[in-house]
VMD Tcl script that draws the C-alpha trace (Angstrom):
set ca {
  {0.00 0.00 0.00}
  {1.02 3.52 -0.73}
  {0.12 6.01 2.05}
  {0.06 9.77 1.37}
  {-0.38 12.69 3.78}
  {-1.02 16.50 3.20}
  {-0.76 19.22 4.95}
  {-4.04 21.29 2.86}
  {-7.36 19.62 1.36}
  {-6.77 20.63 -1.88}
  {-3.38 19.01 -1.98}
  {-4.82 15.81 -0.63}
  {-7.56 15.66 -3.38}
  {-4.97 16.61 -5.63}
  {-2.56 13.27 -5.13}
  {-5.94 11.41 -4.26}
  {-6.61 11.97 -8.06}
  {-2.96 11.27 -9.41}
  {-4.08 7.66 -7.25}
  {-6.88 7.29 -9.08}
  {-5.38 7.21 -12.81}
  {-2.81 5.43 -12.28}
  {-5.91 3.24 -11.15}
  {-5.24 2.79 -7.50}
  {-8.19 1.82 -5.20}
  {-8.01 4.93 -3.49}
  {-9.27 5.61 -0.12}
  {-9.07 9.23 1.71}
  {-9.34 10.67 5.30}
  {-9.18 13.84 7.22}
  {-6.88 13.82 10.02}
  {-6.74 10.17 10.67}
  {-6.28 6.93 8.95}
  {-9.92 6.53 6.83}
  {-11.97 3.44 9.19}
  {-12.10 1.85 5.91}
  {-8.43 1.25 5.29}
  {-7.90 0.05 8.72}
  {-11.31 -2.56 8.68}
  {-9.61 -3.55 5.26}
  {-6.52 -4.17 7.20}
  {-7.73 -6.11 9.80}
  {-10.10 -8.39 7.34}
  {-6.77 -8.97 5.20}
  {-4.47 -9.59 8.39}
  {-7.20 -12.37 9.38}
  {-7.23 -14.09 5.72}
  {-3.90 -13.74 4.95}
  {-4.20 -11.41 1.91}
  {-3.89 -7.95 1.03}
  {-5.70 -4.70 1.86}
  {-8.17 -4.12 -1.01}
  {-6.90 -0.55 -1.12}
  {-3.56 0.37 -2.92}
  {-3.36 4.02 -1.59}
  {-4.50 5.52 1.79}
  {-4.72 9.68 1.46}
  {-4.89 11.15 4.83}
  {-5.83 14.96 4.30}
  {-4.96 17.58 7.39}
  {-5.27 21.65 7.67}
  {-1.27 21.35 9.18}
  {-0.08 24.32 7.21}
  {-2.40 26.66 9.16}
  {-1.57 25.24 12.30}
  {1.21 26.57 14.28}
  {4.47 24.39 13.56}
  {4.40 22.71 16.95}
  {1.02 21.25 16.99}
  {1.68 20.75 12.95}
  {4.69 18.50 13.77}
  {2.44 16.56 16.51}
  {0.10 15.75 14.06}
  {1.92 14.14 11.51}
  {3.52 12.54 14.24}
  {0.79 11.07 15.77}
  {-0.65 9.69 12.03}
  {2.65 8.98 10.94}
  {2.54 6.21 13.68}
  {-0.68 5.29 12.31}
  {-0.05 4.61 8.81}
  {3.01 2.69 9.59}
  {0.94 0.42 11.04}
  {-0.60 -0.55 7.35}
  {3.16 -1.68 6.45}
  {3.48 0.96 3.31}
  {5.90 0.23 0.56}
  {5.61 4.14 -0.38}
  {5.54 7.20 1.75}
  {4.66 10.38 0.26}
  {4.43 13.77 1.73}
  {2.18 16.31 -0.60}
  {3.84 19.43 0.34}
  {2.83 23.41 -1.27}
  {4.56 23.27 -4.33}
  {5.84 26.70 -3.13}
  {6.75 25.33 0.18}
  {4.11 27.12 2.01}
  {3.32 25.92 5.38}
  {6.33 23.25 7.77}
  {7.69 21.54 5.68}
  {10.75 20.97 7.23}
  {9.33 20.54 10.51}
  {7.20 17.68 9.21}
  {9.32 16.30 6.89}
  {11.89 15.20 10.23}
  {9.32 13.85 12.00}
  {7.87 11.38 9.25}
  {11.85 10.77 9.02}
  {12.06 10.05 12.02}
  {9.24 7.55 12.54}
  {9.64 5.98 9.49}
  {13.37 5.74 9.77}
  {14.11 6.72 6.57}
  {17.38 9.35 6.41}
  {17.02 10.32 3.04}
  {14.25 12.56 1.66}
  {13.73 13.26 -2.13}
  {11.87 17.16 -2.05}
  {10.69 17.94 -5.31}
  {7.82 20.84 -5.04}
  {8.40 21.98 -9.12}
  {6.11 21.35 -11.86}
  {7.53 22.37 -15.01}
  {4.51 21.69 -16.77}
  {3.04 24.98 -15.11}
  {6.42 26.88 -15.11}
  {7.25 25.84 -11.42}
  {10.71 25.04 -11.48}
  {13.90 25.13 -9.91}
  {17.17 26.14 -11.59}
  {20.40 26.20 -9.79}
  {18.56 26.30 -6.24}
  {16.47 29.33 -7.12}
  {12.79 28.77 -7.82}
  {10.84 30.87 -10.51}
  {7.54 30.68 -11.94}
  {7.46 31.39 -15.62}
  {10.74 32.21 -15.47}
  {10.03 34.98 -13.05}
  {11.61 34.55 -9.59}
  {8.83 33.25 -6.92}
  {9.25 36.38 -4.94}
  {8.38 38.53 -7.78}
  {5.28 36.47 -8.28}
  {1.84 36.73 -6.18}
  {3.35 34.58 -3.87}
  {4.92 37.31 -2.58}
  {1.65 38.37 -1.08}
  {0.31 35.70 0.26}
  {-0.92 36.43 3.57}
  {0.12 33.68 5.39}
  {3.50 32.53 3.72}
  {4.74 35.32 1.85}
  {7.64 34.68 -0.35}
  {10.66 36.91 0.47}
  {13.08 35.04 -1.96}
  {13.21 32.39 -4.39}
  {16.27 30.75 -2.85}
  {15.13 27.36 -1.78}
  {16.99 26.90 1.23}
  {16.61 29.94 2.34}
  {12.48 29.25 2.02}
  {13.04 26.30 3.70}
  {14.51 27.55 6.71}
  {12.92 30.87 7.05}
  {9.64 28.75 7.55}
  {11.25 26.46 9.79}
  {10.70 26.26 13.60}
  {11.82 22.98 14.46}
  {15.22 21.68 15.02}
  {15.95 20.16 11.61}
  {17.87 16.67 11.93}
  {19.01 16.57 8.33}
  {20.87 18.32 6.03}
  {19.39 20.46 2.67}
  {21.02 19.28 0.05}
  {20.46 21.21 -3.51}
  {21.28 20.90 -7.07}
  {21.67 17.86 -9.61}
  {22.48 14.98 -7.89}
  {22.31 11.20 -6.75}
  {19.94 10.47 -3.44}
  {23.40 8.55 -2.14}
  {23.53 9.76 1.52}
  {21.38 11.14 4.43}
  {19.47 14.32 4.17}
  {17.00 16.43 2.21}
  {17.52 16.74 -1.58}
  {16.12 19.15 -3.47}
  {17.25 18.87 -6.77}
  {17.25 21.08 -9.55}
  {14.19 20.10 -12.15}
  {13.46 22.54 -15.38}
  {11.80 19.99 -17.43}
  {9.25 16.80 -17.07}
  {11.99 14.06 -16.96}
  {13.86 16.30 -14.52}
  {11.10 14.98 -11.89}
  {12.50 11.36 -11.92}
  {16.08 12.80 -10.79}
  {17.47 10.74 -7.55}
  {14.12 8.44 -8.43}
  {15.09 4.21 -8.76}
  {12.97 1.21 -8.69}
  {11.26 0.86 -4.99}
  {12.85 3.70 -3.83}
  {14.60 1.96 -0.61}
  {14.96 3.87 2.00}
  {13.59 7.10 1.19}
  {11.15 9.51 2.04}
  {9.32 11.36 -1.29}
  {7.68 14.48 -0.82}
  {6.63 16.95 -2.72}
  {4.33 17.88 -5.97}
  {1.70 15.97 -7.39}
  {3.65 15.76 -10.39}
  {6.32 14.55 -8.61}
  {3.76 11.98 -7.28}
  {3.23 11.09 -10.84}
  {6.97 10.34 -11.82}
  {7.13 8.10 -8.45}
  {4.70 6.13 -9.27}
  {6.17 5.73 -12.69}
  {9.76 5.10 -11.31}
  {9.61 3.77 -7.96}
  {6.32 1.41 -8.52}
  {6.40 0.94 -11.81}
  {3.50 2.37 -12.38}
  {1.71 3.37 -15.73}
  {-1.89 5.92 -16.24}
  {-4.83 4.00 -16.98}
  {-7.80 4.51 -19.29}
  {-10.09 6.12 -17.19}
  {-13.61 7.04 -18.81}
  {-14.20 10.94 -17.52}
  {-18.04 10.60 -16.00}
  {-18.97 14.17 -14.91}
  {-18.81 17.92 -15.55}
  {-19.86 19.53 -12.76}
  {-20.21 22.63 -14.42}
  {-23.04 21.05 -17.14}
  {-25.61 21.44 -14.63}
  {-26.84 23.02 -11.91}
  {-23.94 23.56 -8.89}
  {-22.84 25.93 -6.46}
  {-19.29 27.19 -6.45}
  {-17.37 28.69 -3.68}
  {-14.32 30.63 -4.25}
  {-12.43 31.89 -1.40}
  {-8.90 32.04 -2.97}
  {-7.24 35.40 -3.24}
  {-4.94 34.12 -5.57}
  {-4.85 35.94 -9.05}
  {-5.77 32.96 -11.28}
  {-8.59 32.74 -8.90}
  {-10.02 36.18 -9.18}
  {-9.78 36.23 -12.82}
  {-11.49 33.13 -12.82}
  {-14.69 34.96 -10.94}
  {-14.03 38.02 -13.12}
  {-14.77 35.62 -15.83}
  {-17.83 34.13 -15.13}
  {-19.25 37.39 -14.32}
  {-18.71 38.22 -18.34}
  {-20.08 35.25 -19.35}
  {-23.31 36.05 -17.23}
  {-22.81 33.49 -13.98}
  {-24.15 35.04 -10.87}
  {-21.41 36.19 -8.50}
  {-22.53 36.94 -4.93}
  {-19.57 38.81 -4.02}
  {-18.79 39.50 0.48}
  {-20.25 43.05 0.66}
  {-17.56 45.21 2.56}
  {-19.59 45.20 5.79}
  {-18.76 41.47 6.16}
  {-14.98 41.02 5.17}
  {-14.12 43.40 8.01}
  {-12.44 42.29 11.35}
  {-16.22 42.70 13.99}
  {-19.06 42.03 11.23}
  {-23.04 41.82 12.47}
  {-23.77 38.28 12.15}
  {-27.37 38.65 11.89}
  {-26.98 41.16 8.84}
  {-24.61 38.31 7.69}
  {-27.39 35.48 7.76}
  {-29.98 37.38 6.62}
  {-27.77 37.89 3.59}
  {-27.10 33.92 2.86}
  {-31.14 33.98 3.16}
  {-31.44 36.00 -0.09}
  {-29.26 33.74 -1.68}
  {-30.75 30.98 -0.96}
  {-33.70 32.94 -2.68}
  {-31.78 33.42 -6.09}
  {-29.73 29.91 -6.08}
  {-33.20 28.03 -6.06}
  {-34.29 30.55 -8.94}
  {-31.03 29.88 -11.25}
  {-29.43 26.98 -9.90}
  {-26.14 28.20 -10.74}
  {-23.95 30.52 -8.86}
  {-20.62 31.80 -7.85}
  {-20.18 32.65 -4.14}
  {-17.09 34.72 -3.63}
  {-15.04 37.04 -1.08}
  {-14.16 40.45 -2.96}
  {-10.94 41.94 -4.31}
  {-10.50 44.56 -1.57}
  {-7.40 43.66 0.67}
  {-8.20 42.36 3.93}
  {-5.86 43.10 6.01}
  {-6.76 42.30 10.15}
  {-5.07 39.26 11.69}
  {-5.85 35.71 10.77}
  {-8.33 37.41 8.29}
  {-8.29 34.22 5.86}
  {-9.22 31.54 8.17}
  {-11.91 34.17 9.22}
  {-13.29 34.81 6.38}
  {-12.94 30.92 5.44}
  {-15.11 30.03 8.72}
  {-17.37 33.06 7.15}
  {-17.95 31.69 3.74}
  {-18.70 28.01 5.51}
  {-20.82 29.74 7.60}
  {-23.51 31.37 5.02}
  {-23.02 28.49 2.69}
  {-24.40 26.17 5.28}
  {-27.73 28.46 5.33}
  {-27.77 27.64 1.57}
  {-27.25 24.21 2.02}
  {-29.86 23.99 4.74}
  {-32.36 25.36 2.08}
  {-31.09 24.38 -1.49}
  {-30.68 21.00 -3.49}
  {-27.14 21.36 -4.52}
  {-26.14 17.85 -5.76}
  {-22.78 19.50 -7.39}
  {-20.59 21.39 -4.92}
  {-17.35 23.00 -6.12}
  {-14.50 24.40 -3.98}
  {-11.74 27.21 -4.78}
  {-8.92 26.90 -1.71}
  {-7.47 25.13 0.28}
  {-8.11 26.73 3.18}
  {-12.04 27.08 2.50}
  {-12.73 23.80 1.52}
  {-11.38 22.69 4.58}
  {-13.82 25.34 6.57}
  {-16.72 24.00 4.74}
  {-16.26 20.49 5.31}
  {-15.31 21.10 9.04}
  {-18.47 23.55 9.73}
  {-20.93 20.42 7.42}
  {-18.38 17.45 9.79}
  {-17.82 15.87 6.48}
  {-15.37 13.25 7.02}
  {-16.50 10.00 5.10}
  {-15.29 11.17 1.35}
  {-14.74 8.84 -1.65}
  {-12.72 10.13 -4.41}
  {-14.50 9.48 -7.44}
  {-12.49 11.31 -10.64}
  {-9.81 13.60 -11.94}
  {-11.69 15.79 -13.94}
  {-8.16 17.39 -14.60}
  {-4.94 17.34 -12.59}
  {-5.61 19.30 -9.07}
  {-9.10 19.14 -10.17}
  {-11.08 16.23 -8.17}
  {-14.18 15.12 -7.86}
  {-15.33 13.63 -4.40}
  {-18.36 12.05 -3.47}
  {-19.49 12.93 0.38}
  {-20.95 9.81 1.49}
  {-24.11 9.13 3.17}
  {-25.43 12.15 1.19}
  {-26.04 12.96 -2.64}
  {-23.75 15.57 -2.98}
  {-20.98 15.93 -4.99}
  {-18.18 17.74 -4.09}
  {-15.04 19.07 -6.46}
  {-12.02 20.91 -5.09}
  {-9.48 22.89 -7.01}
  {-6.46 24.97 -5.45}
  {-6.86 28.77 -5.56}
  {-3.64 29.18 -7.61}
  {-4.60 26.46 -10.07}
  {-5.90 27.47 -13.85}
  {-9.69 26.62 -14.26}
  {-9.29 23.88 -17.31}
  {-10.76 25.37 -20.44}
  {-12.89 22.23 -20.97}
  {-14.37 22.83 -17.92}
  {-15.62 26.54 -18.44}
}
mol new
graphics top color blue
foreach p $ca { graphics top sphere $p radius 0.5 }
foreach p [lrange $ca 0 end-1] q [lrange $ca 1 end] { graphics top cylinder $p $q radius 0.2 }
display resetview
């Protein structure tokens, strides 16, 4: 079995769907091992076979969490998952390096014993990549990029080491080792990666020994390399977008707002935060009485776009605020719409909106593109398909 932790939703869905077409029986859970995986376990330990599931995704919010109680987590479920025996271990990180990653990356060393870690956050197919140490987005350095504003992890460089340990609190056990090179002794490599077949760099059959982390496209070439791995025929079963649905963006991120600029030109409704309720004290009654009249409209149209505005926000902790805001008035739609199709713009909201509906039985269904996943919320009819905030919107999609 391959298990996979992340420290954002999105990110989990994300490898959850590189699982899927490579046609892995793929379970998921939020901040533990997924009951499934471990009744699996126990049926196969008393017959003497295998689990029936080939990858366990364990999703967490760890990268909003301060990096003590971030480390403990990982800690605790990295203790966990050993226990299904994995033959991989995979760490999605940011592919930015938001969030600990160093801090978590020790203590999944640590517990699974394995000294040497292959880091490889770049996806050249999107212009991530990493060129003698120095990461740059289209060829523009990261910290000349919107990164730079992010509100939580702000990029101050594009010097990978130096990202690394500016966002690291923990005492780190292992070297950072950058450049081209062979995974032949203990630490974290990073190396450099400019084009597709760069990902498989310091990659070998089984991998023995190390730790992977990194980008779902990294993912990919692991499961190519190290398992052997090749993408399967999968038949795509749903648009989301076809019918009627409800999406919720709460990503800042540029690609994000130019996504809700254009729906609003091609004539989606877009219920926009008014100003009164993206400041720091809001009146929550004004606030509910709002998500009432939208309620009104969705059951009129049946499609609509529910997103924060463009004016900076600036108060502390404002985007898990306004995150536990969004949840908040798109549980009074929920309470008095049919919305069978459910789709989800952040990392950070998603994981708001399935905490505030305590969604935690999720089957991933289909990759409707990659970082693009479709999720089915068990026990209910709805549908549920989460994209990250910095992600392009696939054109087939639209």
């Amino acid at each position: 079995m391959i298990v996979l932790l992340a420290d954002d939703l999105t990110g989990a869905a994300e490898v959850a769907g590189v699982c899927l077409r490579y046609g892995l029986k793929t379970a998921f859970g939020i901040n533990e091992v997924p009951e499934v995986v471990v009744n699996a376990q126990m049926a196969a330990g008393y017959e003497g076979g295998n689990n029936i599931y080939d990858a366990c995704v364990v999703a967490t919010d760890s990268r909003s969490m301060a990096a003590v109680d971030a480390a403990r987590l990982h800690r605790n479920l990295a203790v966990a998952l050993k226990e299904l025996k994995p033959t991989l271990v995979f760490k999605k990180t940011d592919s930015v390096l938001r969030g600990h990653v160093l801090d978590e990356l020790m203590v999944l060393s640590e517990v699974f014993i394995m000294g040497k870690i292959v880091l490889q956050p770049a996806n050249p197919s999107v212009g991530r990549c990493i060129r003698n140490g120095l990461y740059e987005i289209n060829g523009r350095p990261l910290h000349e990029t919107s990164f730079a504003d992010d509100p939580d992890y702000p990029s101050t460089t594009n010097d990978v080491v130096r990202l690394l340990d500016e966002r690291r609190h923990l005492e780190a056990i292992l070297p950072i080792r950058i450049g081209s090179m062979k995974v032949d002794k203990p630490g974290v490599h990073v190396p450099d990666c400019t084009t597709i077949e760069a990902l498989k760099t310091g990659l070998e059959a089984g991998c023995p020994g190390c730790l992977l982390a990194g980008s779902a496209a990294f993912l990919s070439a692991c499961l190519e390399v190290c398992m052997g791995l090749h993408v399967q025929q999968l038949v795509f079963k749903q648009d989301p977008m076809k019918s009627s649905y409800l999406l919720v963006c709460g990503s800042r991120h540029a690609q994000s707002r130019a996504f809700v600029e254009g729906s609003k030109r091609k004539g989606i409704a877009v219920a926009e935060f008014p100003d009164d309720f993206i400041q720091e004290t809001i009146n929550t009654e004004a606030l509910n009485d709002w998500a009432d009249s939208l309620a009104d409209f969705w059951n009129r149209t049946g499609q609509m776009v529910l997103s924060l505005s463009e004016k900076p926000v600036t108060f502390s902790n404002s985007g898990g605020v306004l995150a536990r805001r969004l949840a908040t008035v798109l549980g009074r739609l929920l309470d008095q719409c049919r919305v069978d199709e459910l789709i989800l713009i952040g990392g950070s909201t998603a994981w708001a909106i399935l905490s505030y509906q305590r969604w935690h039985l999720i089957t991933p269904v289909e990759e409707l593109a990659p970082g693009v996943v479709r999720l089915h919320i068990d026990g209910t009819p709805i549908y549920v398909t989460l994209k990250p905030g910095s992600y392009l919107w696939p054109d087939d999609l639209e």
